[in-house]
N, C-alpha and C positions, 0 to 999 in steps of 0.2 A: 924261633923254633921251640924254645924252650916253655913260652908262655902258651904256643899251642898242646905242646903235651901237657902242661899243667890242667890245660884248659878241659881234655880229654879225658883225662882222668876224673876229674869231677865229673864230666856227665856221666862217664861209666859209672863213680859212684852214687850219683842219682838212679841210675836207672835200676842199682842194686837194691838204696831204698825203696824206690816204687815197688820195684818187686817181692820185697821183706812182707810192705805195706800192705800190700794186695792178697798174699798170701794169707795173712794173718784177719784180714776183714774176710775174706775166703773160709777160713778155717773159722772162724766166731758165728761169720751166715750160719754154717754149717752146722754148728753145736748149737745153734738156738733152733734151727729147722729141728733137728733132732730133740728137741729136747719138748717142742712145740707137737710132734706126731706121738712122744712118747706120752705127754699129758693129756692128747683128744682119743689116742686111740689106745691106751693101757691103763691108766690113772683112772680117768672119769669113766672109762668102764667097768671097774674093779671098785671104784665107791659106791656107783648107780648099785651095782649087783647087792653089796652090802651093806646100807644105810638104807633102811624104811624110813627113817626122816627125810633124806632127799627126795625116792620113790613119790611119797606122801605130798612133800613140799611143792614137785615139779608138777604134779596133779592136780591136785587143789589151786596152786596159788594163792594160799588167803594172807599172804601180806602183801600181795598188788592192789594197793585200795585207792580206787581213782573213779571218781575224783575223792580229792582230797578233802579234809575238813567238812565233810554232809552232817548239816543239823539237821538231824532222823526226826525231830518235831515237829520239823517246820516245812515237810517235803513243799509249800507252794512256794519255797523260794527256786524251787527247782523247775516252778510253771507246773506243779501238779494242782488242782483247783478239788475239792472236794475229797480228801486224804486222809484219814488218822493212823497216826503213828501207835503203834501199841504192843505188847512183848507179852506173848505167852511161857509158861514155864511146864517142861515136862516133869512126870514123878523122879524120875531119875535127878531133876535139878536143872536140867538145861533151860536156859533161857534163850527165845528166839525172839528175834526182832520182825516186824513186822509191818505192814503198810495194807489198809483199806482202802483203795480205790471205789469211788460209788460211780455207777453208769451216769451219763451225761443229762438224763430228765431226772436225776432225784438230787442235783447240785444246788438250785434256787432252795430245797426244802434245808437241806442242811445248814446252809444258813442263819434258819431261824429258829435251829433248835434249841430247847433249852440246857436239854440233856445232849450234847452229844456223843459220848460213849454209848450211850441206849441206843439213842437213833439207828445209830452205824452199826451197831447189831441186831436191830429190831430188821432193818430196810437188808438185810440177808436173808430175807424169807417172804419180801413182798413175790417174789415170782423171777422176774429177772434171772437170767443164767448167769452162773456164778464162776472166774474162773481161778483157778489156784496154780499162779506160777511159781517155778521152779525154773533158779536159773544156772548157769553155767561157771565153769572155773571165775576165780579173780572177781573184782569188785566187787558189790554187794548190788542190792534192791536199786539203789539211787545211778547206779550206772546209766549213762547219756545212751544207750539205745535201747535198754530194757525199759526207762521213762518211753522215749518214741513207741515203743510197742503202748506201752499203758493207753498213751494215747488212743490209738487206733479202738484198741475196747474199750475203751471208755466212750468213745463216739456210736459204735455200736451198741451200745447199752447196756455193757454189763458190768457187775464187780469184778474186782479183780485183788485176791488177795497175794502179793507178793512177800514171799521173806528170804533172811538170811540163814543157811545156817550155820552148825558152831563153828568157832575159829573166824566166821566173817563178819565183819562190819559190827556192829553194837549185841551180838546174841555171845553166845560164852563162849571166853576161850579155852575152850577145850581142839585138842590136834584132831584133825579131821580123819574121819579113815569111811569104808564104804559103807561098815558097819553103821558105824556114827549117822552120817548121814541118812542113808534110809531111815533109822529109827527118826531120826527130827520130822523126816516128811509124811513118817507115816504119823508120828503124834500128831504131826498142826491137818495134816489130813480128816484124821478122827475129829480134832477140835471141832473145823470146819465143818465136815457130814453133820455135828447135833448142833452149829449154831443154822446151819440154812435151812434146815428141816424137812421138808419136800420142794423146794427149789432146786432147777437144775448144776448140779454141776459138774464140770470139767476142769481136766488138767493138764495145763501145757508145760513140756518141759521145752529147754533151749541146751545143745550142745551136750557138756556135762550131765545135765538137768534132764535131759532123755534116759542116760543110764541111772539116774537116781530116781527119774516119776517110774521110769517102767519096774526096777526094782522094786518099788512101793508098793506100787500093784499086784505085784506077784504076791508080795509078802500078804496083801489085803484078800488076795485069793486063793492062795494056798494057807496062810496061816501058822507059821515056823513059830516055834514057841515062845523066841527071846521078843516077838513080835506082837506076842499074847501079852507079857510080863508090862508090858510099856502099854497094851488097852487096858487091864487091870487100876490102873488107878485114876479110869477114866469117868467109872461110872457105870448102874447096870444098862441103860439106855445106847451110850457110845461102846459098850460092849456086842451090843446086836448091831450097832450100824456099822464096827469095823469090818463086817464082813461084805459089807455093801461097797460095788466099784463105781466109778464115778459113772456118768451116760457118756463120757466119750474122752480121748485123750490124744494131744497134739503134740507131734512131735520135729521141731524145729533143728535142723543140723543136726542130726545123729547119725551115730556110728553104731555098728556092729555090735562086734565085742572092744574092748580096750585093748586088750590084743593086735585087732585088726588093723583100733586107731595109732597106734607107740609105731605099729610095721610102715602107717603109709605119712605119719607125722614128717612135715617140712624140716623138723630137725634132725630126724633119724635118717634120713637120706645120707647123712655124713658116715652113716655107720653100717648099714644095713649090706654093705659088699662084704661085711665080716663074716667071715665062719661061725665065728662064737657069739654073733648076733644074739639069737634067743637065749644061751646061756647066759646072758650079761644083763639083756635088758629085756626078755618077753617074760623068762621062767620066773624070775624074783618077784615081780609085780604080783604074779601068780599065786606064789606061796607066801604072800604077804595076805592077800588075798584082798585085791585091786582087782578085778574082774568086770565087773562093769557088762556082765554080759546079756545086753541088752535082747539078743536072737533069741536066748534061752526063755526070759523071762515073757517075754512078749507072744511065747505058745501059751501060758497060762491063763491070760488078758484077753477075753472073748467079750472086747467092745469094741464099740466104732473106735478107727483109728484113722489119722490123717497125717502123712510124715513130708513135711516140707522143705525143701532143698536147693540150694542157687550150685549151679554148674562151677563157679567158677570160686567155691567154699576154697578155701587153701588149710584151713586148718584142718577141717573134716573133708575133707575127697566125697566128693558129688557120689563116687561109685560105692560108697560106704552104706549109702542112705539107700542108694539103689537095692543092697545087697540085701542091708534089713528088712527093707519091704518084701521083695523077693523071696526070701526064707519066713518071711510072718504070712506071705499069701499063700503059700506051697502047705503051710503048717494048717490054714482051716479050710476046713468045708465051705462047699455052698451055703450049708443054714447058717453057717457061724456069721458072725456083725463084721460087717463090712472094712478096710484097708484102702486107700489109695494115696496115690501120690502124686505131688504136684512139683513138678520140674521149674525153676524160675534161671529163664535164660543169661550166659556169661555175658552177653550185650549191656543187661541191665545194672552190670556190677555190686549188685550186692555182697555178693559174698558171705563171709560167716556170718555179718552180726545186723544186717541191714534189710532183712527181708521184711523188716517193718514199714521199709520204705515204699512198696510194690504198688502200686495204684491198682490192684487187683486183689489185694488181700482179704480189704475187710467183704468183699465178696465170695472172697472161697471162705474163708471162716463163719459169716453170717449162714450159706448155704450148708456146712459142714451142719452147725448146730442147729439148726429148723430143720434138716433131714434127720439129724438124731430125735431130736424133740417128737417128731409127727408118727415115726417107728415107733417110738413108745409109746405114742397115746394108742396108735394101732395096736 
């Protein structure tokens, strides 16, 4: 009898431990849940708000460098064939990084050039259409789908000058901001207009690189002074041609405004049931002046335009692209240069970065640029 109460007593006080136990892993869940909602939804809203370095950092991306270790000399390790590597420098000091792509019949020539720096600036003015990419947050020139796209114009037959600007890949580091940017695109832009001389060209931005080609544009067609300051020590010639806009300009996953994109971004979804939403994370971008507003600028910009889009974008929302065109069609007239848009089905999986992949591209591109080309001779 006695060894049964003994007995008894111990599981009672087991069952007090367990219960101690349980409590207390209870009570710790708890303080870490707690403590996990207070860092996602009070902390990192309150640094977003007040730190233009994060603002800046989350935007750009320019320490995601991938691939890693790219020797910028030697792009054919990368399977680019026909390539020169080369760094222009703005007055201001900036140095940008750079890559000549030549179209696919002036590859045998290159070759057997003796000069080739000359070559490769000479063969920018044989006629060939010229195109000046602009690319998106995060990695630089050498990135594994922006090479894929090279491809495609390259087969097409055109140049393709692509760079980096500051803070990415081998151009200066200097901290990116919108300001920043635009001036690089508009200097190597300028550079470009007087090395190709009456050769056509164009500019495709990708993603990011929409709200920075179209900003350029505006800047090249309006004319804002600090915009002056940076063709000034270009030369009297690239002084008359900065006011010249390209014959046409392509735009690849783009968004609205930046605004639009931060509201429908895959990561903001954790946040956006907030009240103080835009106080946290739309208005500060603002007043830093992260705008990016692509809508605005693209009333200024009366060329052919082409904005390209796969349905199933998760970075940029299909309906972003829609919206842009939508507000840039409503903005012109009938006489004004023509807009359209090419929808690329969520079956095909593309997505953001992959519309290079489309067995229909270099057919809407090639038609894009010989309907521009034949407008102009008209």
């Amino acid at each position: 009898m006695l060894l049964i109460l003994l007995s008894q007593e111990k599981f009672e006080e087991m069952i007090i431990l367990r219960k101690k136990l349980f409590r207390r892993i209870l009570q710790g869940t708890g303080k870490m849940i707690c403590l996990a909602l207070f860092i996602v939804f009070v902390l990192i809203p309150i640094i977003f708000r007040y730190s233009y370095s994060l603002q800046r950092n989350m935007l750009f991306l320019p320490f995601v460098r991938w691939p890693r270790n790219v020797d910028f000399n030697h792009p054919e390790k990368l399977g680019l064939m026909g390539t020169r590597n080369f760094y222009v420098k703005s007055p201001k000091g900036v140095k940008l990084g750079a890559w000549h792509i030549l179209p696919k019949s002036l590859l045998n020539d290159s070759e057997n050039a003796e000069d080739v720096e000359k070559y490769f600036e000479e063969s920018l003015t044989h006629g060939e259409p010229v195109i000046l990419y602009m690319h998106g947050n995060s990695g630089s020139r050498a990135g594994l789908h922006r090479i894929e796209l090279y491809h495609v114009l390259q087969n097409l037959n055109y140049h393709i000058i692509s760079f980096d600007y500051r803070s990415y890949a081998d151009s200066s580091p200097i901290p990116p901001s919108e300001e920043g940017v635009v001036e690089d695109g508009v200097f190597i832009y300028n550079w470009l207009k007087e090395k190709v001389k009456n050769a056509p060209l164009f500019v495709w931005g990708h993603s990011l690189g929409t709200g920075i080609s179209s900003h350029v544009l505006d800047h090249l067609a309006t004319g804002p002074s600090h915009v002056k300051e940076e063709v000034d020590g270009l030369g009297d010639h690239e002084k008359k041609s900065s006011s010249a806009l390209p014959l046409g300009l392509v735009l690849e996953a783009p968004f609205s405004n930046l605004r639009d994109e931060i509201r429908e971004h895959p990561l903001a979804q954790l946040f956006r049931w907030m009240p103080w939403f835009d106080h946290f994370f739309l208005n500060p971008v603002n007043a830093n002046n992260l705008a990016f507003e692509t809508d605005k600028h693209l009333k200024n910009v009366n060329i052919p335009i082409i904005i390209l889009h796969a349905e199933d974008d998760a970075v940029v929302p299909f309906k972003l692209g829609l919206k842009l065109y939508s507000s840039t069609r409503n903005a012109r007239s009938e006489m004004d240069a023509p807009i359209d848009f090419i929808k690329f089905e969520e079956q095909h999986h593309f997505g953001h970065k992959y519309i290079c992949r489309s067995p229909a591209l270099p057919n809407i591109i090639s038609e894009f640029v010989n309907n521009t080309l034949e407008k102009k001779k008209a």
